[in-house]
VEXSEDREN-732026 format. One record per residue: x, y, z of N, C-alpha, C in turn; residue in one letter. Coordinates in steps of 0.2 Angstrom, whole numbers, padded with zeros to 4 digits, always signed. Each point is the difference from the previous one (the first is absolute). Layout:
% residues N
XYZXYZXYZA/...
END
This chain:
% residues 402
+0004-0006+0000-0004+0006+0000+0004+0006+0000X/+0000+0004-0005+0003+0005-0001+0001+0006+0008X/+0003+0004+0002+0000+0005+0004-0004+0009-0002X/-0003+0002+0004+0000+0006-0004+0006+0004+0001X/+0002+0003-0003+0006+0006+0001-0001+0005-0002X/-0001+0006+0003-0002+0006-0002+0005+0005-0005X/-0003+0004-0003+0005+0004-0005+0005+0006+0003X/+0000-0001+0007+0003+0004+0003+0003-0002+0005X/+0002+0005+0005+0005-0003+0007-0003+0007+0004X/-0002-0004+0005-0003+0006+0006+0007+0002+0003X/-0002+0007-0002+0005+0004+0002+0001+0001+0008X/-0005-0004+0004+0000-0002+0007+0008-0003+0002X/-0002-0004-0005+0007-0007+0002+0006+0006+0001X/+0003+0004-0001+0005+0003+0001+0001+0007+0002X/-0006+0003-0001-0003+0007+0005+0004+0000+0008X/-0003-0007+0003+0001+0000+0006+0009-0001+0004X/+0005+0000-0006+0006-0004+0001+0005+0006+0002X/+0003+0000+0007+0002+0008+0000+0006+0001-0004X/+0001+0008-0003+0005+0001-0003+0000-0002-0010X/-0004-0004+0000-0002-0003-0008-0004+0005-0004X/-0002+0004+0003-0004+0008-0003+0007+0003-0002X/+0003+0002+0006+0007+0004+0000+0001-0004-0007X/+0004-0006+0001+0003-0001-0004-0003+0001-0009X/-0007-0002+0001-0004+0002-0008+0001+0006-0004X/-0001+0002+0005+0001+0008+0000+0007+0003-0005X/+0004-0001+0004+0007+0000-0001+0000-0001-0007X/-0004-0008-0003+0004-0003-0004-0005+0003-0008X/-0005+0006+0001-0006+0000-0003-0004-0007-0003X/-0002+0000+0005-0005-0006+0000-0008+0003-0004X/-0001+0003+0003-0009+0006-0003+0004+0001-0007X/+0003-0001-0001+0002+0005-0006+0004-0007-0004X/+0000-0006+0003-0003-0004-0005+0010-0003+0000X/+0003+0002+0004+0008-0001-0003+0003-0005+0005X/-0004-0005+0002+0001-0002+0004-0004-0008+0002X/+0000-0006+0000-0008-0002+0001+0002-0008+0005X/-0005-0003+0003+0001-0005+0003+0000-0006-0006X/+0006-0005+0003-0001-0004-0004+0001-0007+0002X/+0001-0007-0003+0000-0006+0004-0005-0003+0003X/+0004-0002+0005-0005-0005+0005-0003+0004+0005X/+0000+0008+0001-0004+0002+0005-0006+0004-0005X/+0002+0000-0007-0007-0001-0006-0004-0006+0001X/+0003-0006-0001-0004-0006-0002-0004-0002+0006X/+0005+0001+0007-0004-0002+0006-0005+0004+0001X/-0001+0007+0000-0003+0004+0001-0007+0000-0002X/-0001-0004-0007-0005+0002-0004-0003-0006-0001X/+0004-0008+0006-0003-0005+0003-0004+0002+0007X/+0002+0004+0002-0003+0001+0008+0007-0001+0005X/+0006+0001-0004+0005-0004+0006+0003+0005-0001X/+0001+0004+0011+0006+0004+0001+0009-0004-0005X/+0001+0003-0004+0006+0001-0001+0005+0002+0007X/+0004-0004-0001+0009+0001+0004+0003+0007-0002X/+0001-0007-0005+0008+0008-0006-0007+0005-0003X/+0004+0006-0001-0002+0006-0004+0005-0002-0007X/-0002+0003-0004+0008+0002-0005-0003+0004-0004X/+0003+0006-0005-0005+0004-0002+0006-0001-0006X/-0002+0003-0006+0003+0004-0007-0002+0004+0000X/+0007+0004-0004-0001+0006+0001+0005+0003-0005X/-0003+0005-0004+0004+0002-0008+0006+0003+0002X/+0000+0005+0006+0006+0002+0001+0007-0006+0002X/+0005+0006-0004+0006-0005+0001+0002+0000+0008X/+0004-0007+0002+0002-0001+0006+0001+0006+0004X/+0004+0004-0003+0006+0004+0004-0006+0008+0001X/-0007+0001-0005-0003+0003+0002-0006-0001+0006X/-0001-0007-0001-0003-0004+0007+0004+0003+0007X/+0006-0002+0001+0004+0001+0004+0001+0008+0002X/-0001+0003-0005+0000+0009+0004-0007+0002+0003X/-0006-0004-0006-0006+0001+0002-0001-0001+0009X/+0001-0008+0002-0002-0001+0005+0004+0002+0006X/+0006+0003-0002+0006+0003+0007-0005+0005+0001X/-0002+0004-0006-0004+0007+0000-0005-0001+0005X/-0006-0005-0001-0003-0001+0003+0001-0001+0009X/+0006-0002+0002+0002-0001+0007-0001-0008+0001X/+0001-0006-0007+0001-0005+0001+0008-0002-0001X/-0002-0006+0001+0008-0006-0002+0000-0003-0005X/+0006+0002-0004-0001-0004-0007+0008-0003+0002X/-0003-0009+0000+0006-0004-0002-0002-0001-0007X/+0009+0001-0005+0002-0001-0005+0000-0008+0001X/-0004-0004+0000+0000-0009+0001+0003-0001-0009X/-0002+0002-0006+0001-0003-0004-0001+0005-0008X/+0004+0006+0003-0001+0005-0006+0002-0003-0006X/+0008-0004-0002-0001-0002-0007-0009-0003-0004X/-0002-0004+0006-0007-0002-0005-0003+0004+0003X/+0001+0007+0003-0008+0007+0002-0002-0004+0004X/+0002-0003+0006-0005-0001+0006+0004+0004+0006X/-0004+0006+0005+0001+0003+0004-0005-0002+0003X/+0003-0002+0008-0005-0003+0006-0001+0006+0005X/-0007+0001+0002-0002+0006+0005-0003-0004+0006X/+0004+0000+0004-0003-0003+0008-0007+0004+0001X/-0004-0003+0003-0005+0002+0002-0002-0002+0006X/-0003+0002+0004-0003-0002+0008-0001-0006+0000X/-0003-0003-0004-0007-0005-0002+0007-0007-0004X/+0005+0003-0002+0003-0005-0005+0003+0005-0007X/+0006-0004-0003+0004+0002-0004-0006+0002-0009X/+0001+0005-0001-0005+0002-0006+0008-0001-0005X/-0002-0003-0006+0006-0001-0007-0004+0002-0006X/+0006+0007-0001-0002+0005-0006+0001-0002-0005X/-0002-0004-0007+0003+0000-0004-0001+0004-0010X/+0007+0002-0001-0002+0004-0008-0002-0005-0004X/-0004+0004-0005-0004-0005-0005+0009-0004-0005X/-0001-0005+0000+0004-0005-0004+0001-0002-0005X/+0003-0002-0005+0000-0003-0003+0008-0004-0003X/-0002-0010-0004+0007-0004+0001+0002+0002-0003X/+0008+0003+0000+0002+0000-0007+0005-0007+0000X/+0002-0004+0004+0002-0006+0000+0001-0003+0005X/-0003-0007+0001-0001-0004+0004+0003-0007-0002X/+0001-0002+0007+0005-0009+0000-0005-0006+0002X/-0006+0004+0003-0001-0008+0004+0000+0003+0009X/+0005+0002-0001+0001+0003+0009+0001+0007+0001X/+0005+0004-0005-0003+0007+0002+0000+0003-0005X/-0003+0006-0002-0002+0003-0005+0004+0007-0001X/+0000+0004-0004+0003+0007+0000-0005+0001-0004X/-0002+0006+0003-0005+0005+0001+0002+0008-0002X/-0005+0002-0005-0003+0008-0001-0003+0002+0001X/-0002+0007+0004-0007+0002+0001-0003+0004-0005X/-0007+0000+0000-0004+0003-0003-0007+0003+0003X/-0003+0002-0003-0008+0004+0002-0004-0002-0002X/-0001-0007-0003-0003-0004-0004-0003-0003+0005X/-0008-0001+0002-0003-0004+0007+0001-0007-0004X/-0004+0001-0006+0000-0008-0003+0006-0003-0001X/+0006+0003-0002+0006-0003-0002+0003-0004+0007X/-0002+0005+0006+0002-0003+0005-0004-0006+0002X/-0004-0002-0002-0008-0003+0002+0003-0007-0006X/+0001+0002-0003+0004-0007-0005+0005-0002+0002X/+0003+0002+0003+0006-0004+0004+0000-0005+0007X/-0008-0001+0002-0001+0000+0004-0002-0008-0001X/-0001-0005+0006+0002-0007-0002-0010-0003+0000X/-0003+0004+0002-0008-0003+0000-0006+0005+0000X/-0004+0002-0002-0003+0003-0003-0003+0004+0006X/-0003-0005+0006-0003-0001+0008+0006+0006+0003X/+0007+0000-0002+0004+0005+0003+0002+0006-0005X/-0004+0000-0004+0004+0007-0002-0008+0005-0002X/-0002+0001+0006-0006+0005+0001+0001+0005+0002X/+0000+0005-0001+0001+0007+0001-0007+0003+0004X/+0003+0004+0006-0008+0002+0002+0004+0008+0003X/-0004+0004-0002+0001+0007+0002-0003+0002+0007X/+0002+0008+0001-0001+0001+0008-0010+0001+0000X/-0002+0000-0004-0008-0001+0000-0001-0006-0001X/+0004-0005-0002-0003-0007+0000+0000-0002-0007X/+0000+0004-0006-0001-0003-0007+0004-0003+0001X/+0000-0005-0003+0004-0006-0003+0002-0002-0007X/+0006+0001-0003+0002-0001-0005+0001-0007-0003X/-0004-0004-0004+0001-0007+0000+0003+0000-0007X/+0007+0001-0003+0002-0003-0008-0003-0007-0004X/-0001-0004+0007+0002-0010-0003-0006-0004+0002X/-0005+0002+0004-0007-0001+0000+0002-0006+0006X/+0005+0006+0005-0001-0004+0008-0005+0001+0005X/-0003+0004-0002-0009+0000+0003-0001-0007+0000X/-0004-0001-0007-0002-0006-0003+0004-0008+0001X/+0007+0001+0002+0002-0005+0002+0003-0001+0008X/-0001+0006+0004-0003-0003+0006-0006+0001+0001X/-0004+0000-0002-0010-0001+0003+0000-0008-0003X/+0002-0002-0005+0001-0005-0001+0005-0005+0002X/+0005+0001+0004+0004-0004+0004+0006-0004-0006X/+0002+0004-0004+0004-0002-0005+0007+0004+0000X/+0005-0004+0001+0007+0002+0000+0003-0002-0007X/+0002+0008-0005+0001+0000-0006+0006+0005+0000X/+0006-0003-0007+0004+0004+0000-0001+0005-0003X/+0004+0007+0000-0001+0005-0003+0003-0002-0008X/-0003+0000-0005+0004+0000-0006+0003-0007-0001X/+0005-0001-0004-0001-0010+0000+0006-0003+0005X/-0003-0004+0004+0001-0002+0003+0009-0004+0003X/+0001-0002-0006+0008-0003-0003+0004+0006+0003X/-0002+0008-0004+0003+0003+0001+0001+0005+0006X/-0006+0000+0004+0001+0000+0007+0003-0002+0004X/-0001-0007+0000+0004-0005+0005+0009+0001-0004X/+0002+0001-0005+0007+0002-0001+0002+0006+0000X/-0004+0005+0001+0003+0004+0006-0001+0000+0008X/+0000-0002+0001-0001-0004+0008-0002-0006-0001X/+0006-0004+0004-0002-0007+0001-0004-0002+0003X/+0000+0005+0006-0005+0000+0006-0006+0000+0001X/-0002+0002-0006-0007+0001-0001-0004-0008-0001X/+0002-0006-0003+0001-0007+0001-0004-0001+0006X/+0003+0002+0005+0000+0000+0007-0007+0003+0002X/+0000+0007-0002-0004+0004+0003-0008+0001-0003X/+0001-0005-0008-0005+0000-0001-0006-0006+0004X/+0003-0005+0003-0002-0006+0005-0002+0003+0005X/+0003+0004+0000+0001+0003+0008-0009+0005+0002X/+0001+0002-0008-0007+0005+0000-0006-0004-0002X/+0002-0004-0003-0005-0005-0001-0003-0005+0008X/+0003-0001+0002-0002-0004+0006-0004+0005+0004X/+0002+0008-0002-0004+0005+0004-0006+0002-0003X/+0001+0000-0003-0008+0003-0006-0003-0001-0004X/+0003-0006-0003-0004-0004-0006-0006-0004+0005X/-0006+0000-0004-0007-0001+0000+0000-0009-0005X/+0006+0000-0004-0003-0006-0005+0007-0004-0001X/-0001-0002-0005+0009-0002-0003+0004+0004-0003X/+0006-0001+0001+0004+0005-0002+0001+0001-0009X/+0000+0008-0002+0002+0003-0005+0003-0006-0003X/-0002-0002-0007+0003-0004-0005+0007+0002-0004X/+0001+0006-0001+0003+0003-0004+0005+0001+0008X/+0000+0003+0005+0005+0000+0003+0003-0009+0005X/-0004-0004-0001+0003-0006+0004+0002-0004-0006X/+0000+0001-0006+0005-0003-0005+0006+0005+0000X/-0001+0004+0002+0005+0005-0002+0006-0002+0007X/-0003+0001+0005+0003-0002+0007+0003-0008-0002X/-0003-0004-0002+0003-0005-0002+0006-0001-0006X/+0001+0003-0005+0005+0000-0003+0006+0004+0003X/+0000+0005+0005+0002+0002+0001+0004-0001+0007X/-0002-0006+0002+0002-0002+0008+0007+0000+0001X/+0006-0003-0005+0005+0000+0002+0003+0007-0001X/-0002+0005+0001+0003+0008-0001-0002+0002+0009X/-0003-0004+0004+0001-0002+0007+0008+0001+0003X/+0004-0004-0006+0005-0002+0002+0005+0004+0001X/-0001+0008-0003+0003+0005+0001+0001+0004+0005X/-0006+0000+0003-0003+0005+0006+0004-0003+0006X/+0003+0006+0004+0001-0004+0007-0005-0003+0005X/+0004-0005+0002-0003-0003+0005-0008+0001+0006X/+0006+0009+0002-0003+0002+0005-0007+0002-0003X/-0002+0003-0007-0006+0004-0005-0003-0008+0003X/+0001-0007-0004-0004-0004+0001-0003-0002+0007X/+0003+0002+0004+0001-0002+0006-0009+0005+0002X/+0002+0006+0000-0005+0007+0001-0005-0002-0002X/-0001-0002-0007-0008-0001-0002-0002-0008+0003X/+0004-0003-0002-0003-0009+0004-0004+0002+0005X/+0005+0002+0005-0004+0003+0007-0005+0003+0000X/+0000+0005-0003-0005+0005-0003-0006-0005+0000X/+0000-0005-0005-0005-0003-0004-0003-0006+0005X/+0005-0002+0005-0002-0004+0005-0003+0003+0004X/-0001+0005+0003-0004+0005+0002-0004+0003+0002X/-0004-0003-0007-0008+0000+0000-0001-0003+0005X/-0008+0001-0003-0008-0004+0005+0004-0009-0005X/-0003+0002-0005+0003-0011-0003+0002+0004-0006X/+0008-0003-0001+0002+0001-0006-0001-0007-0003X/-0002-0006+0005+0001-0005-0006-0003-0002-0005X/-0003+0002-0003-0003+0000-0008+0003+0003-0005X/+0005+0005+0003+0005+0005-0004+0007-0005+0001X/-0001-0003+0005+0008-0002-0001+0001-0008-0004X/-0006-0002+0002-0001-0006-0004-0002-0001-0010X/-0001+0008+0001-0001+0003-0009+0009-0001-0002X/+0005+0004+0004+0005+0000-0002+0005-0003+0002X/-0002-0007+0003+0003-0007+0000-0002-0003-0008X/-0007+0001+0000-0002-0004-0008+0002+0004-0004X/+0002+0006-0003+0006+0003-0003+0007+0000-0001X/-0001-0005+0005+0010+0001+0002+0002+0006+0000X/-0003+0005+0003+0004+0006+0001+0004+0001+0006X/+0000-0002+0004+0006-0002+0005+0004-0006-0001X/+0001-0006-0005+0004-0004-0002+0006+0005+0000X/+0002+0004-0004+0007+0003-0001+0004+0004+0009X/-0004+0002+0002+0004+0001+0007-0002-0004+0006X/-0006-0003-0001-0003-0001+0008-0002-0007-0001X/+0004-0006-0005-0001-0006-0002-0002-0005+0006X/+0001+0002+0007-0003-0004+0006-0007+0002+0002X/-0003+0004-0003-0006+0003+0004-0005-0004-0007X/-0003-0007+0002-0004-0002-0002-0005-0002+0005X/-0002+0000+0008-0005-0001+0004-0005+0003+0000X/-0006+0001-0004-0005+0005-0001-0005-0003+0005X/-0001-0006-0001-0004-0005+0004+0002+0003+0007X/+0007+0001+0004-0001+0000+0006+0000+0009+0002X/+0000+0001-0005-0001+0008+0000-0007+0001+0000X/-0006-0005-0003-0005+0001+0002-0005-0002+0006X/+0005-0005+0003+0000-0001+0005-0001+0003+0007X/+0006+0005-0002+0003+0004+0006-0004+0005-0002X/-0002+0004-0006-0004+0004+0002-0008+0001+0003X/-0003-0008-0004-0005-0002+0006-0001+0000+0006X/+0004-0003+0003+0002+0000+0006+0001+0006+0001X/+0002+0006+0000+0004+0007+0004-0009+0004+0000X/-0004-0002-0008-0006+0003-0001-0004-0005+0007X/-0002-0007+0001-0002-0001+0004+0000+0001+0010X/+0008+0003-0002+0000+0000+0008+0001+0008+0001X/-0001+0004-0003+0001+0008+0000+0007+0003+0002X/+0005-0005-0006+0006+0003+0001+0005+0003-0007X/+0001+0007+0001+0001+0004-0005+0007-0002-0004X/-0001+0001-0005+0004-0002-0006+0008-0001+0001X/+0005-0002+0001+0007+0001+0001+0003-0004-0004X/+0005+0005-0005-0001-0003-0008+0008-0003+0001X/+0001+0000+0006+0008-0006-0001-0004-0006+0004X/-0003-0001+0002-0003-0005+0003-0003-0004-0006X/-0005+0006-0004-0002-0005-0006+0006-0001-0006X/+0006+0003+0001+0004-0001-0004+0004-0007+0001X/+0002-0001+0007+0001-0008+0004-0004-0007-0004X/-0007+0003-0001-0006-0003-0001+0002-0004-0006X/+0000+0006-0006+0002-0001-0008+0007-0007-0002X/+0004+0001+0006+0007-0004-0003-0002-0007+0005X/+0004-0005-0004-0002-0006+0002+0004+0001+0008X/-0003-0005+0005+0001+0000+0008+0009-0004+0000X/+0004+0004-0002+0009-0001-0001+0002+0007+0003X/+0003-0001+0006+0002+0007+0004+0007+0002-0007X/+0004-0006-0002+0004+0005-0005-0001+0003-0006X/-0006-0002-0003-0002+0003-0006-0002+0007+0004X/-0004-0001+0006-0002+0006+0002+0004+0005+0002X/+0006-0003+0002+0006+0004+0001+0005+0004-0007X/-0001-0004-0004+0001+0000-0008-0004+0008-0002X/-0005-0002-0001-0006+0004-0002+0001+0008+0004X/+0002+0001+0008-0001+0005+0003+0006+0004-0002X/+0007-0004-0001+0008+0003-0002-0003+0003-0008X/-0003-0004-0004+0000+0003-0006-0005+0005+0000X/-0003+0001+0004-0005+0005+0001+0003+0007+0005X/+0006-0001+0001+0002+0005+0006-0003+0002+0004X/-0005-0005+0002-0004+0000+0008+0005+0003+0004X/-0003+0004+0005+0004+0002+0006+0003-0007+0004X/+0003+0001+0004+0003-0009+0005-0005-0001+0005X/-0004+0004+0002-0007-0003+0004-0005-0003-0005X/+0000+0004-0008-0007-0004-0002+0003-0005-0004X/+0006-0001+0001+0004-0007-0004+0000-0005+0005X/+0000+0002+0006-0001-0005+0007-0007-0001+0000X/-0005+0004+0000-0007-0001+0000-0001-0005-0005X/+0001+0000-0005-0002-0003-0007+0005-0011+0002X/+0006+0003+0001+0002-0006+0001-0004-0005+0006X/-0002+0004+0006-0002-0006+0005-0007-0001-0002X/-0005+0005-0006-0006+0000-0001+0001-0009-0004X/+0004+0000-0002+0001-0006-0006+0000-0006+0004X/+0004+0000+0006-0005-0005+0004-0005-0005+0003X/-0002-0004-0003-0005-0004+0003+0001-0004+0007X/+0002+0004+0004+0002-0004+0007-0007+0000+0006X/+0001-0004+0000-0004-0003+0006+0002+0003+0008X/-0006+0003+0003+0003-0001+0008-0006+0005+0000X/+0000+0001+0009-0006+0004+0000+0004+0009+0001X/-0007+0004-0002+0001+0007-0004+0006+0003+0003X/-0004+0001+0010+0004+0002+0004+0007-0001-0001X/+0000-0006+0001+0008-0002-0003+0004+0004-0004X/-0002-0003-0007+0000+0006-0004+0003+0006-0003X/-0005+0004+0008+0000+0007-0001+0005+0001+0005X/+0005-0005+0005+0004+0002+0005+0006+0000-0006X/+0000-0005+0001+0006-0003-0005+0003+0007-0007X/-0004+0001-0004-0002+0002-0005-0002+0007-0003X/-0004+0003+0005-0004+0006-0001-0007-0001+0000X/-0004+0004-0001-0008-0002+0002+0000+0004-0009X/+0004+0004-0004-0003-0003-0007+0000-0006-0006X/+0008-0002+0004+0000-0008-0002-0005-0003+0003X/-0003+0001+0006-0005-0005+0002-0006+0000-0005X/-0003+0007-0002-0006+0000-0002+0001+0001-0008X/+0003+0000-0001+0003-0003-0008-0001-0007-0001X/+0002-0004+0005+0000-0006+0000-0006-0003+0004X/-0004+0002+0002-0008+0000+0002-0003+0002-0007X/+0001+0003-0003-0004+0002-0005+0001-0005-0005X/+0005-0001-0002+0003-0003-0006+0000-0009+0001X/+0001-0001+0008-0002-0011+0000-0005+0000+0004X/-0001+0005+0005-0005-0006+0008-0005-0001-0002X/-0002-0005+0003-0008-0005+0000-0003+0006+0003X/+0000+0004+0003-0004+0002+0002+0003+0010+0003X/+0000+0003-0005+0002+0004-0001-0002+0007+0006X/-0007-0001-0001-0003+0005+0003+0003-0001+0009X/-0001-0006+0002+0002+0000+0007+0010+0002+0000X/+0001-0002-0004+0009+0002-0001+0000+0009+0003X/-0003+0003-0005+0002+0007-0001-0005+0003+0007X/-0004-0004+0002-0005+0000+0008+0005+0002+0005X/+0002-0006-0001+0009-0003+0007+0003+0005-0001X/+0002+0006-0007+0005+0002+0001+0000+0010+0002X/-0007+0001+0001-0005+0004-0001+0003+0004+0008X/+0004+0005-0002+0001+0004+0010+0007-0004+0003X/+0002-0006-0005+0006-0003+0002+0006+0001+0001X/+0003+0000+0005+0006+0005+0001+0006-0007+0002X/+0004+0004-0004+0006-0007+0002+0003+0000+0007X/+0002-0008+0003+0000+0003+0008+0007-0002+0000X/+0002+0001+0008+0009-0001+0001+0001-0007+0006X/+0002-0003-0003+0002-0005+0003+0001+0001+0009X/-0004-0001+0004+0002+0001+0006+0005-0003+0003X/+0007-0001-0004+0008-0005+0003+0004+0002-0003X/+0006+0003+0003+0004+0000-0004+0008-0004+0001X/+0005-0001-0002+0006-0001-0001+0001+0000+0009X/+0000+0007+0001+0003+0000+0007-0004-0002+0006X/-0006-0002-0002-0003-0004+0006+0000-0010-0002X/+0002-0001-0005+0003-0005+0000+0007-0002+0004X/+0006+0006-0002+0004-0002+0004+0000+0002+0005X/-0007+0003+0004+0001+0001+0007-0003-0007+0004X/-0003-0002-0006-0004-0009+0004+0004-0006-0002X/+0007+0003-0002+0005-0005-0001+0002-0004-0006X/-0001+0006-0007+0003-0004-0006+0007+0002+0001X/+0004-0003-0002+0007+0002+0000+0000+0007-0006X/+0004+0002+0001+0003+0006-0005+0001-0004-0007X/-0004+0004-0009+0004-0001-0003-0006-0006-0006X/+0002-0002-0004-0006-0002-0005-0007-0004+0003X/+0002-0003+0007-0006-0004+0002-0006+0005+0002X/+0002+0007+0002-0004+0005+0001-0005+0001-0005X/+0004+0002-0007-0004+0003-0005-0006-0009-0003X/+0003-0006+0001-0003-0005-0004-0006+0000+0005X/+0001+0001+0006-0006-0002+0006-0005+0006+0000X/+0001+0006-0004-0002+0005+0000-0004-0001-0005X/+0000-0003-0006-0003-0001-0008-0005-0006+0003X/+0001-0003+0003-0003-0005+0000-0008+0002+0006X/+0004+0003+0005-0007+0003+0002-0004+0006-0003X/+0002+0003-0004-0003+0003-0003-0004-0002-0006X/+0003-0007-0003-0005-0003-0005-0004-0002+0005X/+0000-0006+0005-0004-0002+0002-0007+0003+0002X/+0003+0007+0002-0006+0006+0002-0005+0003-0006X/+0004+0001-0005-0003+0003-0005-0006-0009-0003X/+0002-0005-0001-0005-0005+0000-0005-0003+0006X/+0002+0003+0006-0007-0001+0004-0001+0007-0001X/+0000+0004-0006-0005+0006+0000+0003+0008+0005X/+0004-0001+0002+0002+0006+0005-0003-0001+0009X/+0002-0004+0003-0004-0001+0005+0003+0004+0006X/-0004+0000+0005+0003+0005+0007+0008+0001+0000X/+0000+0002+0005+0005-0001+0003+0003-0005+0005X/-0006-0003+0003+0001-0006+0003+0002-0004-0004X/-0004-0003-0006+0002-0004-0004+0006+0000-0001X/+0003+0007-0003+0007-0001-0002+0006+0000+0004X/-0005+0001+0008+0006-0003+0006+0001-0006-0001X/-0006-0003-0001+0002-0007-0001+0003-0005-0006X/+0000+0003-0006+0005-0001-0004+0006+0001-0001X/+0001+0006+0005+0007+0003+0001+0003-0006+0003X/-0002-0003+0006+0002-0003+0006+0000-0008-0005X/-0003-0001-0006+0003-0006-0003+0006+0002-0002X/+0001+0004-0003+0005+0004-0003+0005-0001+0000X/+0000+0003+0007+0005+0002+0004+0005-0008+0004X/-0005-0004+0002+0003-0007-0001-0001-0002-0002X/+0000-0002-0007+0004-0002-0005+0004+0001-0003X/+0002+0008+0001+0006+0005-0002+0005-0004+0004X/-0002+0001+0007+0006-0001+0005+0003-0009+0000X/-0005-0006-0002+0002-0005-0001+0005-0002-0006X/-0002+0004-0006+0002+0002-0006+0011+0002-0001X/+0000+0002+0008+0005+0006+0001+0007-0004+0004X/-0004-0006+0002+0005-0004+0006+0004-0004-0005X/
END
């Protein structure tokens, strides 16, 4: 069922945002030289507060930058060779950019002209849904008939397709990405042949870009329909050749939907690769995971048995409910037990063994491991209890030592 999208943007959305008039102003916005664009257009004109701002604007960079000191803002220089100047704002970073156009692209980055062309700019742009133009009254500039393909839930490229995706390879990526968020049907024909012949140009992009949108797209409410679209593509074949578990991606996201637990897209990342801590260990180095989400993703690959608590002592409580989500019989009481659960401190240590008589020196630390396993598998029990395992312990440390 199609959406209605309205032919404008309430000028509300952005009235209320302090300092963003200032900045309009400055930029002559009323006067037309200036206009909102992206995703704080698309989302806007669905009903959904946008995050990011970003506007275009015909003025060149360097005239942005005196306009807005003028005004009594901050203009970070983030990226003047391509005309992007960032304005802090109370609320979040606003990103100026002069209208565009390629005059020659790789794949990865592009060399850029400016121009006062809205359209020229507006053709450069990777999908139709993001290259809407809405003025300080709300008009909306549509060149590529993005209205009509987001009311209808359709992710299409600007102009053909092949050649999109070869000036950014990224877009490959980002087209799935938007697809999993907006598409109402099956994907564009013209762009999912096009993403498919073009899958190994994946191969050029850094790690960390793949990295960015995977996550991204893992994300969602369920991308598993989108990511099962582009396993039957092979569009992950050239870089992500282990990631064929859709089934248990469906799984987990069931699951996370049935027990009311929100999305965590390296959780469902663990998900996708077969249960091999090394492939997952594999997978996270080529991805330039930080060393906690390479640690998280490797003990995720686990299928080990033992109760959660456990688990969470040993391990962490997100390894725990990674691993609750992704094997146990019975999930919902997993993530219950773990619900307010605070890791506790062994009440014994080293020096109260050698004050009950283990000798100085390695029989201290083995009789130490050993009471602390046993405590963690009777569950963490009093203090009495672990007098009492101490006092086996501790004679049979001391027998041990004769």
């Amino acid at each position: 069922m199609a959406l209605v999208i309205p032919d404008h943007l309430d000028p509300a959305r952005w009235r209320g945002i302090p300092r963003l008039a200032d900045l309009l102003a400055a930029l002559g916005g009323e006067a037309g030289e200036t206009r909102f664009v992206g995703g704080f257009v698309r989302d806007g004109l669905r009903g959904v507060v946008g995050k990011d701002i970003d506007l275009a604007t015909r003025l060149s960079p360097e005239t942005v930058m005196a306009r807005v000191a003028a005004a009594g803002l901050k203009a970070v220089p983030t990226g003047l060779a391509h005309g992007t100047v960032t304005v802090p704002l109370p609320e979040g970073p606003v990103e100026v950019t002069t209208l565009r156009r390629d005059v020659s692209t790789d794949g990865r980055h592009a060399v850029v002209d400016f121009t006062d062309d809205w359209r020229e700019d507006a053709a450069r742009r990777d999908f139709t849904i993001n290259a809407l133009f809405a003025a300080t009254d709300g008009g909306i500039t549509d060149y590529f008939d993005g209205l009509a393909d987001l009311a209808a839930g359709r992710i299409r490229f600007i102009g053909d397709p092949l050649l999109r995706i070869a000036e950014d390879h990224l877009r490959i990526l980002r087209f799935f990405r938007f697809h999993a968020r907006f598409a109402a049907g099956p994907p564009d024909e013209a762009a999912i042949t096009a993403c498919r012949a073009r899958a190994n140009d994946l191969m050029a992009l850094s790690r960390e870009r793949i990295a960015d949108e995977m996550l991204k797209l893992l994300a969602l409410d369920d991308p598993t329909p989108t990511v099962a679209l582009m396993l039957a593509n092979g569009i992950l074949t050239p870089v992500l050749p282990e990631m064929t578990e859709a089934a248990r991606l469906a799984a987990l996201v069931a699951r996370e939907q049935a027990l009311g637990v929100a999305p965590d897209p390296l959780r469902r990342l663990a998900a996708l690769l077969p249960a091999e801590p090394a492939t997952a260990d594999a997978v996270a180095a080529r991805l330039k995971l930080s060393n906690a989400a390479r640690k998280r993703l490797r003990l995720a690959a686990e299928d080990a048995s033992g109760p959660v608590l456990a688990t969470a002592y040993m391990l962490g409580t997100d390894a725990a409910r990674d691993r609750a989500l992704l094997y146990a019989g019975d999930a919902g009481a997993a993530l219950a037990a773990l619900d307010g659960w605070e890791r506790p401190i062994l009440p014994v240590s080293g020096g109260a063994l050698i004050a009950a008589g283990v000798p100085k020196g390695p029989l201290v630390a083995t009789a130490l491991q050993k009471i602390e396993r046993r405590w963690i598998a009777e569950g963490f029990p009093d203090r009495d209890r672990v007098a009492a395992i101490t006092a086996e312990e501790v004679a049979q440390a001391s027998r041990s030592s004769r």
